[in-house]
N, C-alpha and C positions, 0 to 999 in steps of 0.2 A: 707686494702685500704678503702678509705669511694667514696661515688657515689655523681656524681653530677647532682642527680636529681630530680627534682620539689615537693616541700613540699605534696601533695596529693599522688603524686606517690611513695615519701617516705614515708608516713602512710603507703599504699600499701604493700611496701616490709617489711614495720614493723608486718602488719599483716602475710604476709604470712611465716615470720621467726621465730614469738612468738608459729605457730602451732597448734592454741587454738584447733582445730575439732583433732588431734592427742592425746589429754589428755583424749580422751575416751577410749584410752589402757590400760590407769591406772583405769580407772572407773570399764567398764565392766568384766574383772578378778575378784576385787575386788564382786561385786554385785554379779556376778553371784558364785562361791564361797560362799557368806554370804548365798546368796538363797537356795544353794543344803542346807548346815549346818541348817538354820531353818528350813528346808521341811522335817530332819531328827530329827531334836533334840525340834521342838515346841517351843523355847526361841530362843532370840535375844537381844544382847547386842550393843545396838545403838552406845555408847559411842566407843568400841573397833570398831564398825564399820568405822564411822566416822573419826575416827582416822587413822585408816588404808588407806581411802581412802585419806583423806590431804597426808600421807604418800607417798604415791603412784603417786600422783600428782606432790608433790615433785621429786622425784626419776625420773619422767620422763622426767621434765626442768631439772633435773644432764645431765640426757642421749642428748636430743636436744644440749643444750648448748655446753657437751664433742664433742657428735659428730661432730658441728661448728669448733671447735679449733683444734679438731684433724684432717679432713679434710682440715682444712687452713695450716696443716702443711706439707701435702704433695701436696697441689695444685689444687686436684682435685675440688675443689669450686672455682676456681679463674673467673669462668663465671657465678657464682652463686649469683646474685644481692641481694638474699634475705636473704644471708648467715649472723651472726651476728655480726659475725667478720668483714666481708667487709664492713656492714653498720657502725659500731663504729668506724670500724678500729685501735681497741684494743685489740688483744690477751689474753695478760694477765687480764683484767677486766675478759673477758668470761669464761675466765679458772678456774679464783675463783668463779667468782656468782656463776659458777657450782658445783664447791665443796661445797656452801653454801647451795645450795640447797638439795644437797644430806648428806648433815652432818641434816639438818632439815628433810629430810626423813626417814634416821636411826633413831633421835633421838624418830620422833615418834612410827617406831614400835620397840623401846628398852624400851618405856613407857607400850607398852603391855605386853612384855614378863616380865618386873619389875611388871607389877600388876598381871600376872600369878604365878611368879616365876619358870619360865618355857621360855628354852630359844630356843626352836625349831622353832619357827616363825621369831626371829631375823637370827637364821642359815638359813635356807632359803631365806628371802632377802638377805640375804647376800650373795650366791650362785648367788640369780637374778642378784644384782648390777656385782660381778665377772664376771657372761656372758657375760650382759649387756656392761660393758668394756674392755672384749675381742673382743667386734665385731668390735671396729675402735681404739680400745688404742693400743700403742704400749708395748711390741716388737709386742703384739700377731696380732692385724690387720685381724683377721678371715673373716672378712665382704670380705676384695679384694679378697680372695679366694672364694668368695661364699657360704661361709658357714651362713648369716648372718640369713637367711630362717631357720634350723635349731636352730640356738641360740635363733630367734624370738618367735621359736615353745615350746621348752621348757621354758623358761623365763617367758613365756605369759601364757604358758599355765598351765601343769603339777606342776610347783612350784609355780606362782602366786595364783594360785589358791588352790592347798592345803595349803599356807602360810593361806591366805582366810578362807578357811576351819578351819584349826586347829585353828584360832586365837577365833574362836566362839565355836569350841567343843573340845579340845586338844585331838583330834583325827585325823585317817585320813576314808577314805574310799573308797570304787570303783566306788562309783557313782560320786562323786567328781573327781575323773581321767576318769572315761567316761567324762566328761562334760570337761573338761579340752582339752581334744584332742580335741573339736570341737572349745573350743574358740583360743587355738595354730594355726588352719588350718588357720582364719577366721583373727587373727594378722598378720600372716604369710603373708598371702595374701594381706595387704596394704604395707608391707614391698617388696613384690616380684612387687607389682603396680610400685613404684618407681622408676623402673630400667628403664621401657619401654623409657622414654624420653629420658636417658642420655649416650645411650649407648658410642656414641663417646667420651664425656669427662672420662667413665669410661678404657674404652679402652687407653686414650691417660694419664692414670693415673696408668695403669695396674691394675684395680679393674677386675675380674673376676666377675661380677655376675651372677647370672642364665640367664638373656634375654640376659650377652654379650656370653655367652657358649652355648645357647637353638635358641638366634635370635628371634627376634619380632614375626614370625609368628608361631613359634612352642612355644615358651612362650606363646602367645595367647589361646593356644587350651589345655596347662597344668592349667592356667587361671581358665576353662572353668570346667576343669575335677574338681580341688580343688575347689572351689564354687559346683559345682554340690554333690560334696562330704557329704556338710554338709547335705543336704536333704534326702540323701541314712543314713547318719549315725543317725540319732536321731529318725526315727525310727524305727531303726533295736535294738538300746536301749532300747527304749520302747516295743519290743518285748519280748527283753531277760530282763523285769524288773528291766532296771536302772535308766529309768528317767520315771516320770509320763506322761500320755495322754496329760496333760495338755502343755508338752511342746513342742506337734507339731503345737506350735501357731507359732514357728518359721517361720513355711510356710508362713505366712503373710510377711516375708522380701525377698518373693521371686520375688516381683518387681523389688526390689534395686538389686538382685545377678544378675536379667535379663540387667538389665541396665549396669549394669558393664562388662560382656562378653560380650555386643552388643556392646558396646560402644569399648570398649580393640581389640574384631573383625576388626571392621571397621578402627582403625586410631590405629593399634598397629605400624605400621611403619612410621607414620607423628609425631614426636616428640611436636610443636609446640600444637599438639592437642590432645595426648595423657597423658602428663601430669599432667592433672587434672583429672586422672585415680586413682591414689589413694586415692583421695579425698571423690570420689564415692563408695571406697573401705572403707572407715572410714565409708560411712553410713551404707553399708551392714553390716560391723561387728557391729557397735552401734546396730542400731533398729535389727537384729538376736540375738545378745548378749542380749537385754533388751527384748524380744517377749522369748527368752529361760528362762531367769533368770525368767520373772513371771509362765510362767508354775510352776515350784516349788513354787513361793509365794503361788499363789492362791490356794494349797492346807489347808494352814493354815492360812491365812489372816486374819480369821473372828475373831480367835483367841488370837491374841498378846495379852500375858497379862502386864500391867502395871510392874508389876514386872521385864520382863526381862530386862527394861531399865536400866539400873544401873550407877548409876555414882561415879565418883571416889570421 
């Protein structure tokens, strides 16, 4: 269906359907990954870097745009003004730009593992993409059940990020999956933000999510505990010697996690105002995700040599 409403208001819904503050899930993986990898190995290959992250960018307008069209096929969007589908009111356009996008995602990291000769980084996006399309593709639909928290966690985290990893060292290692579980909790958590508004239209869609299974105000206080989480875990890391000192700069995002449990407190059950609840939750994971990623830079910063830029 398309809307009929006023040229401003329709930028409006254009911005808030394109998602742009959401393609920092594709970023901070990436970065944070590349970071642990140069904090252990001294080199850095800008070009694979780079690369990975268009990548990634890519892969995540597949995911937005899929989720649009598969959503519009059972309904649950049909109150969703900003949806892409409603706005064009073309199904099929949304359904290929998405495959186009995500065939330009592959292709770029199939350009890595071709210049590796080494195909363990394409098996793992590839892994991503699979979960990725179990959360709302059919038959599988994992998301209605609730499970999309989980899919989010591994996805984001444990595989984005050793794909990350290995694409700079064709290795893997621990400290890379400690750093992994913190950025899973930290995606997870804009993906769990989501729900707080919608709970009626998920219900009258039969979506199971956590806040329609938990309820706004015990969802609020799991919220609460998962942000608090990240603070307890990095450094108890840095105790047990997996992440450097350098990366309880994290604490400096501990405005944004206050802001988000004060704010998710007070208006978890006023939809109209809760909403823009995950939004708050994209800054917390950006600026913690980028306040952790340089802890590891800045051990080696001063150092980049010319050389490890390499281009093809």
């Amino acid at each position: 269906m398309t809307t009929s409403v006023n040229l401003p208001e329709r930028r409006q819904l254009w911005y808030a359907a394109i998602k742009w503050p959401m393609y920092t899930v594709a970023v901070i993986p990436i970065t944070v990954g590349t970071a642990v990898a140069y904090a252990q190995s001294d080199r850095l290959d800008w070009t694979i870097f780079l690369t990975f992250l268009g990548s990634a960018i890519a892969i995540i307008a597949w995911l937005n745009l899929s989720n649009d069209f598969f959503d519009s096929e059972t309904g649950i969007d049909r109150n969703k003004l900003h949806s892409v589908v409603n706005l064009t009111g073309n199904k099929a356009l949304v359904f290929w730009l998405s495959n186009l996008f995500l065939f330009l995602g592959i292709l770029g990291i199939f350009s890595i593992a071709w210049k590796q000769q080494n195909w363990t980084v394409l098996e793992l996006i590839l892994l991503c993409c699979a979960l990725g399309y179990s959360y709302q593709g059919p038959p599988f639909r994992l998301g209605y059940q609730g499970l999309g928290e989980p899919i989010c966690f591994f996805t984001f985290g444990p595989l984005a990020i050793a794909a990350a990893y290995y694409s700079q060292t064709e290795s893997f290692s621990l400290e890379s999956f400690a750093a992994s579980i913190l950025i899973g909790i930290t995606t997870s958590i804009i993906l769990f933000c989501s729900h707080f508004h919608q709970v009626e239209d998920d219900l009258a869609a039969g979506k199971r999510s956590p806040i329609v299974r938990l309820g706004t105000k015990l969802g609020a206080k799991v919220l609460a505990v998962a942000t608090g989480s990240i603070f307890i875990l990095v450094p108890l890391f840095v105790l047990l010697g997996y992440f450097p000192i350098w990366t309880l700069a994290i604490f400096l995002s501990v405005p944004f996690a206050y802001q988000l449990v004060h704010f998710v407190w007070h208006n978890h059950n006023i939809p109209e105002k809760v909403k823009i609840c995950k939004f708050i939750a994209v800054k917390f994971h950006f600026w913690s995700g980028l306040f952790f990623a340089l802890g590891f830079i800045i051990l080696n910063f001063p150092s980049i040599p010319v050389s490890s830029v390499s281009l093809w």
